[in-house]
Each structure stands twice: as C-alpha cells, then as structure tokens.
C-alpha positions as CSV (number, residue, x, y, z in Angstrom):
1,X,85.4,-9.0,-20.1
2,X,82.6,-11.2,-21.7
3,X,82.6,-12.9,-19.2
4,X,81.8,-10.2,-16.6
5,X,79.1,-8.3,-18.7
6,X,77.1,-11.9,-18.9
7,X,77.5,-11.9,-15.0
8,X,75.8,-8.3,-14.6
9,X,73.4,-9.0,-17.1
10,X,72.4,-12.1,-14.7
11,X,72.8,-10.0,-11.5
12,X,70.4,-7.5,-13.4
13,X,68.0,-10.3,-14.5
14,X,67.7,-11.4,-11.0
15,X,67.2,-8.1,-9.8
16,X,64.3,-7.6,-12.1
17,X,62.8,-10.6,-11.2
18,X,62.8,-10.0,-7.7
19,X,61.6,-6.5,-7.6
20,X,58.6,-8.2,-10.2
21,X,58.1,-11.0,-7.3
22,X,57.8,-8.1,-4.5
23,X,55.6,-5.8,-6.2
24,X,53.1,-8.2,-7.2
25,X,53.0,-9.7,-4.0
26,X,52.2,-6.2,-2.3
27,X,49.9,-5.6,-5.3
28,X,47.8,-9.3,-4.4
29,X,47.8,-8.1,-0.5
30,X,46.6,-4.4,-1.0
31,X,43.4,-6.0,-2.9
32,X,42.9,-8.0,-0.6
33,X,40.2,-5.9,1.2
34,X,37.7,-8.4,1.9
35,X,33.7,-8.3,2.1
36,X,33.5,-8.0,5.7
37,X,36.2,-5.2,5.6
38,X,34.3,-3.2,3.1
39,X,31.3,-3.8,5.8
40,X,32.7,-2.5,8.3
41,X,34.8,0.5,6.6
42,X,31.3,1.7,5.0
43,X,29.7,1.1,9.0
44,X,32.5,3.0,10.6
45,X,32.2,6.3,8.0
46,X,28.2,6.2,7.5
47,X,24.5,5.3,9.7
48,X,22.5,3.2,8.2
49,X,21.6,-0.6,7.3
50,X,23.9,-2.1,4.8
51,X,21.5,-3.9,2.4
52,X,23.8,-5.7,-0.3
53,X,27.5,-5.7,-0.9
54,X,28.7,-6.3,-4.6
55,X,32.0,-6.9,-5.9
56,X,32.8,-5.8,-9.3
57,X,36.3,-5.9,-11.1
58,X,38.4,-4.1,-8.2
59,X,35.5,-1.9,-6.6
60,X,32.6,-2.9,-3.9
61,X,29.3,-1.3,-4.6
62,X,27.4,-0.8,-1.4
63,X,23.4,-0.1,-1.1
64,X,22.8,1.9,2.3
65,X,19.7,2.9,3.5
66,X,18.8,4.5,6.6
67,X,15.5,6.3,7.9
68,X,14.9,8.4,4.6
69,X,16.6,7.2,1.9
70,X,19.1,5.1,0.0
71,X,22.1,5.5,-1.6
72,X,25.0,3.4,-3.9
73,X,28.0,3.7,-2.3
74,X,31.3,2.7,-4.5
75,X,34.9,1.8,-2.5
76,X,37.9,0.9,-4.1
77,X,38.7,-2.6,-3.3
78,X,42.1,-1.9,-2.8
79,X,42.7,1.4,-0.8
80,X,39.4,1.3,0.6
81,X,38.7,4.9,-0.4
82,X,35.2,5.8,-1.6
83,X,35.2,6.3,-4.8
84,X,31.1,7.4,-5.6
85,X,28.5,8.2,-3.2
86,X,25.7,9.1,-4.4
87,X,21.3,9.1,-3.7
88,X,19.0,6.5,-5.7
89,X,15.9,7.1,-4.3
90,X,13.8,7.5,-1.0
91,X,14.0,4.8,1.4
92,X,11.5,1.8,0.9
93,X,11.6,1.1,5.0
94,X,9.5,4.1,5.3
95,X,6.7,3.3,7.9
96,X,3.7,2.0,5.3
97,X,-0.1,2.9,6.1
98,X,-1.3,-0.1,8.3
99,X,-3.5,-3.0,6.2
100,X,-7.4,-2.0,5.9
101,X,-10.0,-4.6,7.0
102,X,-11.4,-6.8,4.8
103,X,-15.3,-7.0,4.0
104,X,-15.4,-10.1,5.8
105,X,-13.5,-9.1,9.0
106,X,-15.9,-5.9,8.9
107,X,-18.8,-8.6,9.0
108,X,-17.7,-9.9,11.7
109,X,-17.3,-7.0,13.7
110,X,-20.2,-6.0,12.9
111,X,-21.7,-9.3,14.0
112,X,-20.4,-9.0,17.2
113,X,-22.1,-6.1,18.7
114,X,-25.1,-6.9,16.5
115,X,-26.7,-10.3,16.2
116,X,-28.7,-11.2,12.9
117,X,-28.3,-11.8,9.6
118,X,-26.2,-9.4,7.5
119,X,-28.3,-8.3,4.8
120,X,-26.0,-5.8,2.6
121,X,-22.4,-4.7,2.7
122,X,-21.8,-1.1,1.7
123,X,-17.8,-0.3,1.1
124,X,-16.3,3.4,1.3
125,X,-12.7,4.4,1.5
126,X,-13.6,5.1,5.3
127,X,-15.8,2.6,6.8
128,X,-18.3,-0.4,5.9
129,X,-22.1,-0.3,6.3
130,X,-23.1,-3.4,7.4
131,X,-26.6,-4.0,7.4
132,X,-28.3,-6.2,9.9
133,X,-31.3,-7.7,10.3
134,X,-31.9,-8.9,13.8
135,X,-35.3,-9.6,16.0
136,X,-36.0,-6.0,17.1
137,X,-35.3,-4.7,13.4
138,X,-33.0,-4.0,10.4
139,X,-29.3,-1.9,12.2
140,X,-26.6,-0.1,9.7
141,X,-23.2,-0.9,11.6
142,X,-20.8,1.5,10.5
143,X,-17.2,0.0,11.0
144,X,-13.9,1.6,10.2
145,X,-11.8,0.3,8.2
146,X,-8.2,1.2,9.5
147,X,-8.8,0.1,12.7
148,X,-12.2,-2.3,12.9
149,X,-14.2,0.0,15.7
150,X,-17.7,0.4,15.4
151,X,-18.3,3.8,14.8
152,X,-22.0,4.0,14.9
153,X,-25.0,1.8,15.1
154,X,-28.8,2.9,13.7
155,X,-31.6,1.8,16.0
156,X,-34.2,0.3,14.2
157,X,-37.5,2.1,14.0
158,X,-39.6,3.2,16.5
159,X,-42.4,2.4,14.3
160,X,-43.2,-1.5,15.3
161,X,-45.1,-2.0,12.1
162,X,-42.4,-0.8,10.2
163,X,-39.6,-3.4,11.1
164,X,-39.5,-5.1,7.3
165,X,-37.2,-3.7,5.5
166,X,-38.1,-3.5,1.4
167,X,-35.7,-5.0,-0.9
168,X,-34.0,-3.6,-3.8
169,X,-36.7,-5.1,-6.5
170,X,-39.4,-3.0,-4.5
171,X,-36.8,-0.2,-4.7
172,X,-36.2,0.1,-8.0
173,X,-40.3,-0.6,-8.8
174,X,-41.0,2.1,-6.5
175,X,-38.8,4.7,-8.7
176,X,-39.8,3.8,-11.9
177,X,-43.4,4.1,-10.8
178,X,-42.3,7.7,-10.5
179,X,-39.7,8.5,-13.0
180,X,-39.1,6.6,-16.1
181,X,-36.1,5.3,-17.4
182,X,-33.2,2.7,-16.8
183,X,-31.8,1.7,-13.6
184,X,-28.3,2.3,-13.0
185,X,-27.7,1.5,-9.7
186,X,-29.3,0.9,-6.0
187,X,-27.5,1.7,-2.7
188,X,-28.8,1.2,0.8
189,X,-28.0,4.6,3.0
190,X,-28.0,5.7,6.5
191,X,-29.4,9.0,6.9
192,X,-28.9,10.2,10.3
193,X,-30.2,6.7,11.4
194,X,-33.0,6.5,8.6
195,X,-32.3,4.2,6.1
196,X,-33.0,5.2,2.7
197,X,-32.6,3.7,-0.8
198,X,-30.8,5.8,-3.3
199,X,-32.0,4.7,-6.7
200,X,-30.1,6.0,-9.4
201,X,-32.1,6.3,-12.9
202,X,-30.8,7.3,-16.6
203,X,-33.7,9.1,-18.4
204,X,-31.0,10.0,-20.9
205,X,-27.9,10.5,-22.5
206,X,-27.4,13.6,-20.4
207,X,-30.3,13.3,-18.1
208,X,-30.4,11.5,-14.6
209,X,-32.5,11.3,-11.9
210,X,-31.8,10.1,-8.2
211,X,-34.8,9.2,-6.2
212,X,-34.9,8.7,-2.1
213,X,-36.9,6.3,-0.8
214,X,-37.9,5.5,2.8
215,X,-36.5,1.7,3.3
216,X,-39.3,0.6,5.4
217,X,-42.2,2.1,4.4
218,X,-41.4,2.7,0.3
219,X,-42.4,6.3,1.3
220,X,-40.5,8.7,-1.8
221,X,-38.6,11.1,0.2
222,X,-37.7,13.2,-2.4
223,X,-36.5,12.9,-6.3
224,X,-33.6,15.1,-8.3
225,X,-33.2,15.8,-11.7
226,X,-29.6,16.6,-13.0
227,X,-28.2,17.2,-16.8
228,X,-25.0,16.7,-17.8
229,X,-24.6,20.8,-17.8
230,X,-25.9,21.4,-14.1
C-alpha cells in the first residue's frame, strides 16, 4: 500500500511537471509577437506612417501619424489586441510656410534687374526695399519675400538736376531745422515712386513729430504732430 501511494504521488509529480513544461512553453510562444509583427498588425488596422515602435514590459507603444494628426497607439504584446488608442497632438508633417528670402538674396535680385550700388535695405513682413543707385539715378526695388519677384521698380526722377540723392545726416539736419527735438529714427520711403525720408522726432515724453522730406531735393513735404492721447 505504501508502496503504491509513493508511485501516484510520482505519477502526480510528473504530471505537474509536464503540464508546468507545456504551459510555459505556450506562455514564451504567445509573447512572442515580434516588432515587425506589431508593424504590420498596427498597418493592417490603421492609415498612417508608423514613426517609432517601443517595447515596454509586455506591451508595444506605437506613434502614428498621418495627414492631420498623431496618436499613441498601445498593443498587447502577446494577443496583439490594442489595448489604448488615443490623440497626442496635431500632426508635425503638416505642409510648413515656405522659407522667406534673406536680405542678401533680396540684394541680389534686386541687382539683377537694376545695376548700381545698393544704397539702403528697408525690411517689411512683405517685401524688401532695396535702394539703388545706378547711372540714370537712385531706384526703390521692391522684392517679395516669399517668393523673390520684383514687384515694383521707381524710376528715378525726371528732374536731371535732381539725380543725388541726400543722405540721412542731411535728413535728419533738415527736420531739426524745423522741429526741435531728438531723433528717433530715419527710414527711406517710396511714395508712389517718390522717395521720401520719414524722420521720426521725440519733442517729448508724450509728444512726437514725424516730418516728410523730399529725398532729392530736401524739399519738407509736410510735418505731423501726435500726443500720446491722439
């Protein structure tokens, strides 16, 4: 009788051991899903560009983004179920505004419809105004800048006597001959093809005056008075 019950117990050892054996041996081969299978599991259920696959304890976490946005995608390692899908944010492959020219490119655009020596670069969110001085006269060039064409040229002067254009010094003497004050700042401007310098002067605090003068002949086109209440 002893005898026999130490023979089950071994039968029922054995038994235990195998059906331990077996079950971790399916357990190894169902998590045995691999990268590529994730890849392709994640290709077959969703559109969109796979952009990183990351394993982490028995779960894949996939970033998918397509046209407008991404999302985190989470697969069980094992079953190959998805587990979390969810949005992080808007898609960083959206179509991005084209690059702007530089200053320098913009100079030589300028340069090549107008030959001379470029005098003053004036930069707007739009365009450049290059100014060049050439043999016939002083031209504004006014390039674009998202795409480099010329979108206007000024014709110099008809005036022949009147083909120097001042400098900013004799700008800035000119206004303060007129209006007293500081100096705050001097911009060259194309004025339906008359070039004018906008001279900028603080009388106060709270008090500024802008003064127009004609480029070429120093001529004051006209002066305004503002306060900080207008």
């Amino acid at each position: 009788m002893k005898r026999t019950f130490i023979m089950v117990l071994s039968a029922l050892a054995v038994a235990i051991g195998i059906w331990y054996w077996v079950t971790a041996l399916n357990n190894t081969n169902a998590s045995s899903l691999s990268e590529s299978d994730i890849q392709s599991l994640v290709k077959q259920k969703y559109e969109g560009q796979i952009e990183r696959i990351k394993k982490v304890d028995n779960q894949f976490h996939v970033q998918l983004t397509n046209q407008n946005n991404t999302y985190e995608i989470m697969v069980d390692g094992v079953s190959g179920d998805i587990v979390d899908f969810s949005k992080v944010s808007k898609s960083t492959n959206q179509e991005k505004p084209p690059p702007q020219l530089t200053e320098e490119q913009a100079k030589k655009k300028a340069l090549e419809h107008v030959q001379g020596t470029v005098e003053n670069v004036k930069e707007s969110n739009e365009h450049y105004d290059i100014t060049i001085k050439s043999d016939d006269g002083t031209h504004i060039v006014k390039v674009s800048r998202p795409d480099g064409s010329i979108e206007n040229i000024s014709n110099p002067p008809k005036n022949e006597q009147l083909t120097t254009l001042i400098n900013k010094e004799g700008a800035k003497k000119i206004a303060l001959e007129k209006v007293k004050g500081t100096i705050s700042s001097v911009e060259l401007e194309d004025d339906d093809d008359q070039l004018l310098y906008e001279v900028e002067i603080d009388q106060s605090p709270d008090e500024e005056a802008t003064v127009l003068i004609d480029a070429y002949s120093g001529e004051i086109i006209s002066i305004q008075f503002e306060t900080d209440d207008d």
